[in-house]
MITISE-132728 format. One record per residue (C-alpha): x, y, z; residue number from 1; residue in one letter. Coordinates in nm, 2 decimals, always signed. Layout:
N
<r <X,Y,Z>,NUM,a>
...
END
This chain:
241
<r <+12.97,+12.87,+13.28>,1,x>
<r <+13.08,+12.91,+12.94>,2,x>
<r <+13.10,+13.24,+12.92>,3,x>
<r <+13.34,+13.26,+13.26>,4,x>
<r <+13.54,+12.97,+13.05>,5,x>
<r <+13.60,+13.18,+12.80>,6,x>
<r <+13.73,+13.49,+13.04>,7,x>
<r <+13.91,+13.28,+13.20>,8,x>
<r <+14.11,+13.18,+12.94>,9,x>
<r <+14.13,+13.51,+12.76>,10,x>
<r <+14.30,+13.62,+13.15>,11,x>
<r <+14.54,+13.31,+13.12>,12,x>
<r <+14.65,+13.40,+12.77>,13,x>
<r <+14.71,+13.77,+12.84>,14,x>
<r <+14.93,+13.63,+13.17>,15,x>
<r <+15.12,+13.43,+12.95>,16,x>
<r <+15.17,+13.72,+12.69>,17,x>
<r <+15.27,+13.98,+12.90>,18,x>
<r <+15.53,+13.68,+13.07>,19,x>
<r <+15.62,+13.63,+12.76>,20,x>
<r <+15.76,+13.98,+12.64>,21,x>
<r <+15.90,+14.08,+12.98>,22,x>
<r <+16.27,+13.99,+12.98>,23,x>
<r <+16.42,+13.76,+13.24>,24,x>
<r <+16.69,+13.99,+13.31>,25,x>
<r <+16.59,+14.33,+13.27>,26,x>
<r <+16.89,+14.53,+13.15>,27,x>
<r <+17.00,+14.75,+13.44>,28,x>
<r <+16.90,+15.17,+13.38>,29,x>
<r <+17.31,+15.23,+13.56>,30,x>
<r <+17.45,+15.00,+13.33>,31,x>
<r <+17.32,+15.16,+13.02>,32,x>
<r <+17.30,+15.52,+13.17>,33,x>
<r <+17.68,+15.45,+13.20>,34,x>
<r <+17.77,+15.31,+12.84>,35,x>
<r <+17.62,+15.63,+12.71>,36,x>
<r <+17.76,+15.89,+12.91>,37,x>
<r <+18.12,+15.74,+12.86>,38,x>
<r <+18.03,+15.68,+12.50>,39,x>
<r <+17.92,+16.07,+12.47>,40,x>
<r <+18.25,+16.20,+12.66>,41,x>
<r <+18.43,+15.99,+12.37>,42,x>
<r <+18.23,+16.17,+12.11>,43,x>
<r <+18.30,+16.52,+12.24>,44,x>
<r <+18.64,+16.47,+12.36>,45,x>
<r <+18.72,+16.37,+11.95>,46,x>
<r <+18.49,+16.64,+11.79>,47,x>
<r <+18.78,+16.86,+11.71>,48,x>
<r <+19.02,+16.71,+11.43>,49,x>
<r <+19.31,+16.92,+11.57>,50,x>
<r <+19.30,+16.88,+11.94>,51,x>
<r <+19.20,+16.53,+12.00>,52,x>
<r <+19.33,+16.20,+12.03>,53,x>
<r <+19.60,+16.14,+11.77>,54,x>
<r <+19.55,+15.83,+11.50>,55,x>
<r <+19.85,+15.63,+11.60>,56,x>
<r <+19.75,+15.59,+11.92>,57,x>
<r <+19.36,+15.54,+11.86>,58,x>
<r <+19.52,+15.24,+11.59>,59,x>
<r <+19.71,+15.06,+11.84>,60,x>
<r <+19.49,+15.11,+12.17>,61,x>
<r <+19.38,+14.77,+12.30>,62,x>
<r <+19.19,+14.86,+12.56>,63,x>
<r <+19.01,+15.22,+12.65>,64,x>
<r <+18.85,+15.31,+12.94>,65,x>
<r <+18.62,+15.64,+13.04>,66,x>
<r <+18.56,+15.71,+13.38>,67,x>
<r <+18.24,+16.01,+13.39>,68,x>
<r <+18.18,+16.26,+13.63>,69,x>
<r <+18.49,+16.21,+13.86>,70,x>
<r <+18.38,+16.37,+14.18>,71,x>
<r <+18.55,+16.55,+14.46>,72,x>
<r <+18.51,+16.46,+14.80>,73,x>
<r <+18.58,+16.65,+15.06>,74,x>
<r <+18.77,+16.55,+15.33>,75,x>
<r <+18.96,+16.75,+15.66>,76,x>
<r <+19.23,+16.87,+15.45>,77,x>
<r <+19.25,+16.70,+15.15>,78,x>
<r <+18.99,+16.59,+14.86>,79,x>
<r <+18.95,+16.25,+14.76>,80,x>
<r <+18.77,+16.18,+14.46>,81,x>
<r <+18.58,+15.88,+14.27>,82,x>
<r <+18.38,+15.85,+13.96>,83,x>
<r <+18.22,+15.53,+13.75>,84,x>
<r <+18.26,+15.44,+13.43>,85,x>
<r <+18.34,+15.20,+13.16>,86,x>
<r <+18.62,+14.97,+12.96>,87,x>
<r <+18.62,+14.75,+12.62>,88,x>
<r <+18.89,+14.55,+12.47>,89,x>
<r <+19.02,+14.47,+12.14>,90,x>
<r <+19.05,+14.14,+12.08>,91,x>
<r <+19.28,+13.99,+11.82>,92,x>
<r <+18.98,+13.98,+11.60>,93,x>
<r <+18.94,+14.31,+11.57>,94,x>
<r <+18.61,+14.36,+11.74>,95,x>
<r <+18.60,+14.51,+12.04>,96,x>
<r <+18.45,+14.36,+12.40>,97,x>
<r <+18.10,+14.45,+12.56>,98,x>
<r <+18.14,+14.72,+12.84>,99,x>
<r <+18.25,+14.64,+13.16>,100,x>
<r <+18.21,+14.85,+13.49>,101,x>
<r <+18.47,+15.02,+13.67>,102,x>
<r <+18.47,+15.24,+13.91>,103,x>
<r <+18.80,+15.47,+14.01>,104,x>
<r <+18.89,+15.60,+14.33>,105,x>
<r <+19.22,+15.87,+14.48>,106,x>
<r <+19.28,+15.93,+14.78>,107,x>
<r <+19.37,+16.31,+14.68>,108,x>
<r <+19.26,+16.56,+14.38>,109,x>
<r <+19.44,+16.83,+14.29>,110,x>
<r <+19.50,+17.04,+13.88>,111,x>
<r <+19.55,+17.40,+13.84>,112,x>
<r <+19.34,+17.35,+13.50>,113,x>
<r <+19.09,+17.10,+13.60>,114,x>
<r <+18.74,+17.21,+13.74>,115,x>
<r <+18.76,+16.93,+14.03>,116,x>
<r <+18.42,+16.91,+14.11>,117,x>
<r <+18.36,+16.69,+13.82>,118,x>
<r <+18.59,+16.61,+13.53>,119,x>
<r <+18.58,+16.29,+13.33>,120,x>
<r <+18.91,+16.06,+13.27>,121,x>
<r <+19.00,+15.88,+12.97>,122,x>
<r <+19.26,+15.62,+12.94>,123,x>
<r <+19.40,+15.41,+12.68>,124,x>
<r <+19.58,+15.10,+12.74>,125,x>
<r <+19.82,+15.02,+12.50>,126,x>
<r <+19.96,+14.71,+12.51>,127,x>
<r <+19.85,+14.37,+12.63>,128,x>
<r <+20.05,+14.36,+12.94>,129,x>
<r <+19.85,+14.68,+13.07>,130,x>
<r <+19.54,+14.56,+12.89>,131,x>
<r <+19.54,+14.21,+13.14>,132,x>
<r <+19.59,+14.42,+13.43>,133,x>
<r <+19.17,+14.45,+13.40>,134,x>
<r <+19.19,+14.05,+13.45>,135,x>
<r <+19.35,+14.08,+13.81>,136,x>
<r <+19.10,+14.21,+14.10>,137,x>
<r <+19.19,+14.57,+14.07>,138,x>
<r <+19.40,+14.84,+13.96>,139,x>
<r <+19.67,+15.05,+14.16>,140,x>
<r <+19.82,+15.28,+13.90>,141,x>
<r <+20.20,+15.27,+14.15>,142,x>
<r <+20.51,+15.36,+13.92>,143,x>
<r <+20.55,+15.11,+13.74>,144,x>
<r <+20.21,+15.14,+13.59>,145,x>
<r <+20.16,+15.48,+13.59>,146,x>
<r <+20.00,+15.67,+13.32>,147,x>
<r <+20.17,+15.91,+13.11>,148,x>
<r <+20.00,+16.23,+12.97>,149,x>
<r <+19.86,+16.11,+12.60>,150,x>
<r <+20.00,+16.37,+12.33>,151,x>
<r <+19.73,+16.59,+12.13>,152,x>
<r <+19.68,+16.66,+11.77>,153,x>
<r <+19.80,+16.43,+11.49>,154,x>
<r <+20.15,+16.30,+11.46>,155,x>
<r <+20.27,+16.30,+11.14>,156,x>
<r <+20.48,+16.00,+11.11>,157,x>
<r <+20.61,+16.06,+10.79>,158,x>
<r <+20.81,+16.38,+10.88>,159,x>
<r <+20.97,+16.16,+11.08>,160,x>
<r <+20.78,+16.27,+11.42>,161,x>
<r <+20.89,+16.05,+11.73>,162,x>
<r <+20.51,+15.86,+11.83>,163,x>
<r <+20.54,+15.84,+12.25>,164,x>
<r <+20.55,+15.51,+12.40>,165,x>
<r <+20.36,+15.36,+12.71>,166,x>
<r <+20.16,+15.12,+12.87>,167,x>
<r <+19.89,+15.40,+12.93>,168,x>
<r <+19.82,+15.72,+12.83>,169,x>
<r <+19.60,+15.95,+13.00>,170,x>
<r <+19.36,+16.24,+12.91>,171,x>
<r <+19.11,+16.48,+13.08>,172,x>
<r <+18.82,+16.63,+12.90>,173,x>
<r <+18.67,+16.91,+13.10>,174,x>
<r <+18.53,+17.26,+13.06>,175,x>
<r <+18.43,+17.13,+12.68>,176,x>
<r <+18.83,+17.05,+12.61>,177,x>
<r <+19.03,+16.76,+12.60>,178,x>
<r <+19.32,+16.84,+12.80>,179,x>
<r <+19.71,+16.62,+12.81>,180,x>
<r <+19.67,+16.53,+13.20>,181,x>
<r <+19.98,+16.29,+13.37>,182,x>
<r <+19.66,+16.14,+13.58>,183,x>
<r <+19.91,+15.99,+13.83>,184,x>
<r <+20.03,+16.28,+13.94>,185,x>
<r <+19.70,+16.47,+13.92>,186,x>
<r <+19.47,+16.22,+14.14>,187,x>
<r <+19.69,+16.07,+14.42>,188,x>
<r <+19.69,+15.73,+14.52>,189,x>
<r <+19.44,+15.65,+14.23>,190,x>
<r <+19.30,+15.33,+14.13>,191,x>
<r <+19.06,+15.14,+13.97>,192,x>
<r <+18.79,+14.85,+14.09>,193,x>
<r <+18.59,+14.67,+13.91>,194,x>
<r <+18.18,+14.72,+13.98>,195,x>
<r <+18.14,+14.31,+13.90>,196,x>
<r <+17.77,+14.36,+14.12>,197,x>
<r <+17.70,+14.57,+13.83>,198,x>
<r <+17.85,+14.33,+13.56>,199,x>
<r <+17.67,+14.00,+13.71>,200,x>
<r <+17.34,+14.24,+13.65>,201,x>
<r <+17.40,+14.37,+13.33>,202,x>
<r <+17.57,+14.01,+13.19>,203,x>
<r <+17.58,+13.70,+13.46>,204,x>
<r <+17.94,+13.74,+13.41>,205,x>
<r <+18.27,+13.91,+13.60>,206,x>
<r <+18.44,+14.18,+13.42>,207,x>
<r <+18.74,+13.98,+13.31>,208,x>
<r <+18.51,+13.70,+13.17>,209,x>
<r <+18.37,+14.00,+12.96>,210,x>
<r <+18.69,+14.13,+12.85>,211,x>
<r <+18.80,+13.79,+12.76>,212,x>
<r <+18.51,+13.67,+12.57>,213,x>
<r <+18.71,+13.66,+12.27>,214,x>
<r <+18.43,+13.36,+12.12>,215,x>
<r <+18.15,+13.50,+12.24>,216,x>
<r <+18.06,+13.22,+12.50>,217,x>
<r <+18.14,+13.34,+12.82>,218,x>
<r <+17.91,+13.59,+12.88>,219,x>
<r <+17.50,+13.40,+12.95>,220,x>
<r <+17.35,+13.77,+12.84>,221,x>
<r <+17.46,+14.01,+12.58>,222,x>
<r <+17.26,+14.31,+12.62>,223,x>
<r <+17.24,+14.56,+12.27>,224,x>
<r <+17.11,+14.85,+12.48>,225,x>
<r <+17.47,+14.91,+12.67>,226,x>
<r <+17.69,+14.89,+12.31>,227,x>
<r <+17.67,+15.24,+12.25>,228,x>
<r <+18.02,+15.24,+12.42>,229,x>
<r <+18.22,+15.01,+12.23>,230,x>
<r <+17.99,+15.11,+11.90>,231,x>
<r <+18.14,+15.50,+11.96>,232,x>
<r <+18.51,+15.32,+12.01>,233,x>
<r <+18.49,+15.09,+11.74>,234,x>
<r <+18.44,+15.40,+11.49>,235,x>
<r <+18.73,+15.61,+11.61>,236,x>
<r <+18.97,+15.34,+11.73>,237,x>
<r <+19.04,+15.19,+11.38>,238,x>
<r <+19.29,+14.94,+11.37>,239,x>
<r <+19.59,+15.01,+11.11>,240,x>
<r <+19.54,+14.70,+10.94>,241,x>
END
């Protein structure tokens, strides 16, 4: 009797052990899968000091998103398209928002210098009125929100160099190149939806509660193994102050 005591407890313990370490909500493999590929299209898209995203903008970005792997779809006549990927925030603070999910969608694909069977966006929103657009239920990049294609190379401010202005520059980065790409007039009828099933999973929270979470208190998870993303932005998008 004693003896099955004691292996009894010794089961009971081990239970409790391996309840212990598991995690209550186990991080999901999309979620982080995601946060690294966008974070890695960032990283390649600014290895080259002289054809990547200028330093004016990447100070006064408030919000950047990186859709990965936007894939064509074919269709009768035309090809639609969609990908997946990922946006953070700057708050006033200075540090920048966990990952959200997105996912884009067009209705039509079409770029003389883009290989459309897979080609990854990136978009930088630079104001707060195009940065809240994220806290609606989607996107629909119409004319008055349309992107405009983001200059390359630095602009040197001092020689007096006009800096562009808009609410949200766009870039491609294919073929190992980061390419100035009008996106609105590339992917037609192109918007962007928010994968909140994906969110709830990753954080028990919506993506505008995550790109609001200015305090820190909104979100009931914060997950370390999907930072990579706004880790990689935090290091290239330095704020001028």
């Amino acid at each position: 009797m004693t003896q099955a005591l004691v292996l009894l407890t010794l089961l009971t313990l081990t239970t409790l052990t391996n309840l212990a370490q598991k995690p209550a909500h186990p991080v999901p493999i999309k979620a982080v899968e995601q946060s690294r590929k966008a974070a890695k299209v960032l990283e390649l898209a600014m290895a080259k000091p002289d054809a990547r995203i200028p330093k004016v903008l990447l100070s006064k970005a408030v919000a950047v998103a990186v859709i990965t792997e936007m894939k064509t779809i074919g269709f009768l006549i035309d090809s639609g398209g969609q990908g997946r990927g990922v946006v953070t925030r700057r708050f006033p603070t200075g540090k920048w928002s966990h990952p959200a999910y997105i996912r884009m969608a067009a209705l039509q694909v079409g770029h003389p210098q883009v290989h459309v069977r897979s080609f990854n966006v990136i978009l930088l929103f630079m104001n707060d009125k195009s940065a809240d657009w994220f806290l609606a239920k989607s996107i629909m990049f119409d004319r008055e929100k349309a992107p405009v294609a983001g200059p390359i190379g630095e602009i040197k401010t001092e020689n007096k160099e006009v800096v562009p202005v808009a609410d949200v520059f766009s870039y491609v980065f294919d073929d190992g190149r980061l390419q100035s790409v009008d996106v609105k007039n590339m992917l037609k009828n192109v918007g962007i939806s928010f994968d909140n099933n994906l969110n709830k999973a990753t954080y028990g929270a919506t993506l505008s509660e995550i790109l609001s979470d200015v305090d820190g208190k909104k979100l009931p998870r914060s997950p370390s193994e999907v930072t990579v993303f706004p880790d990689t932005v935090t290091r290239f998008f330095l704020s001028e102050n």
